[in-house]
C-alpha positions, 0 to 999 in steps of 0.5 A: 500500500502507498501512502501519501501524506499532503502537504502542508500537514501540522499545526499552522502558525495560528495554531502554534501560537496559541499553545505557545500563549496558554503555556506561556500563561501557565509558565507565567501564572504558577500559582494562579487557576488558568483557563482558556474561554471555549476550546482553544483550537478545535482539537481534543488532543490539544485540549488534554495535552494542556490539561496535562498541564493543568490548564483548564477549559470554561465556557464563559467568563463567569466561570473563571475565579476572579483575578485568575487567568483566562487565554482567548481562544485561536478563533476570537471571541465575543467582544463583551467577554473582554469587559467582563473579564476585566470587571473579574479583574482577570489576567488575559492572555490574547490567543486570537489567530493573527489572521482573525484579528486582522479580520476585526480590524479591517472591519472597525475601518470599514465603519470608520469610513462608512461603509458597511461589512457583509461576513460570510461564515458558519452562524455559530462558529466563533469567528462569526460569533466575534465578527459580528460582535465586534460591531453593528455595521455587520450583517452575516451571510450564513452559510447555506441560508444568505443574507437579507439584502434588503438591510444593505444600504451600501452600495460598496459594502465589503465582502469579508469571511470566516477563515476556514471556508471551502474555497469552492462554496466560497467563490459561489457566495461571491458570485451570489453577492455579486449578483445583488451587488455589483459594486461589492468590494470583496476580500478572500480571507481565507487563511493559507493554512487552510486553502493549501490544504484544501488545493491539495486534495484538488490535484491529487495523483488519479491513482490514489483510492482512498482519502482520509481527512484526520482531523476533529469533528468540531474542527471547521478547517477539517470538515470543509477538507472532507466536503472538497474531497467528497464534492471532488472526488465522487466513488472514493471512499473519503473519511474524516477521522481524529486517530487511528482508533477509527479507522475503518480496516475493513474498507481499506483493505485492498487499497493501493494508494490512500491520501492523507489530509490533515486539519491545521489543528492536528499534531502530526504525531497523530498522522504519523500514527495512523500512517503506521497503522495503514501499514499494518494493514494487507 
């Protein structure tokens, strides 16, 4: 059997950088309770590798002991977190992916300048949630639902998205928006990470039989890998795993080429060990 690992696979910079800053809060904070408000990325071999480390995990502010720690997740959060987290007087340590965060800029400006912002992403994703958060000039194009064009009065307003979309869905609501507003300024943002990922699974050798996304369920950037290499892919057996617990031997079986694509969120020990695991199988 060959397999071929994608590339790129490991943790994008986004992902790196928010383990490095809950460590840091740790290292920094011995005595302190630290927690990171939601999961800090959509991994659950992240979460308990800081578990491990005895960093904790709460769903809302409220929850965090006052004047202990809180790390704002990779994703970004809801703006009134911040004062909130300052009414508890608590340490904040600031994870939000650097890409993100220039997405919650760009879109400040936007007001600034008078213009308004349409945000193209999953309604309850936390990207989403924080972008339309941030300011009531936002107005959400919700995946597989729109937006009502009838509450844009812009006649330029930019065009913005959550950072792990379908590169593929994406150019659709582009074309969609373009439709109802010819003059939209638009700005693909999704992240690098995430669409060389997903432009990989788009030109994969015509021998390979079999294509296992790894990555977690709650993972946005993996379920849009398993959607491109379904859509793309028709009559070959795709599968979204998290280990190699799941995989399903059986099908395998008999396969000559097996793909392996990886969430930015997955370690590549995880990888590593279902390619060991493929290997076994005859």
């Amino acid at each position: 059997m060959k397999i071929t690992i994608l590339e790129p696979k490991g943790y994008c910079a986004g992902v790196s950088q928010a383990i490095e800053h809950a460590l840091k809060a740790r290292q920094e904070n011995p005595d302190k309770v630290v927690n990171v408000l939601g999961m800090l990325v959509h991994n659950s071999y992240v979460i308990a590798f800081l578990k491990q480390r005895d960093i904790g995990m709460i769903d809302d502010i409220a929850d965090a002991p006052q004047g202990s720690v809180v790390v704002f997740t990779a994703h970004g959060h809801e703006k009134s977190a911040e004062e909130k987290a300052r009414e508890r007087k608590l340490i904040i340590y600031d994870a939000v992916c650097p890409l993100v965060k220039k997405n919650l800029t760009t879109i400040a400006k936007e007001k600034e300048r008078g213009h308004q912002v349409i945000y193209i992403g999953y309604r309850s994703h936390p990207e989403t949630i924080a972008a339309l958060s941030s300011n009531e000039n936002v107005h959400l194009y919700a995946i597989k639902e729109g937006v009502d064009f009838s509450r844009i009065e812009d006649v330029s307003p930019l065009i913005i998205n959550q950072t792990t979309l379908n590169i593929l869905s994406l150019k659709e609501m582009h074309e969609d928006i373009k439709k109802h507003l010819p003059l939209a300024r638009f700005q693909d943002e999704i992240c690098r990470a995430t669409r060389s990922r997903q432009e990989a699974l788009l030109t994969l050798s015509e021998d390979v039989d079999a294509i296992i996304v790894v990555g977690s369920q709650k993972s946005s950037n993996a379920k849009r890998l398993y959607e491109i290499a379904k859509e793309k892919h028709p009559g070959m057996d795709v599968f979204l795993l998290e280990d190699y617990k799941q995989l399903p031997v059986a099908t395998l079986k008999g396969k000559k080429h097996i793909a392996i694509s990886s969430s930015a969120s997955t370690p590549l020990s995880i990888i590593e060990e279902i390619k060991t695991e493929l290997l076994i199988i005859k």
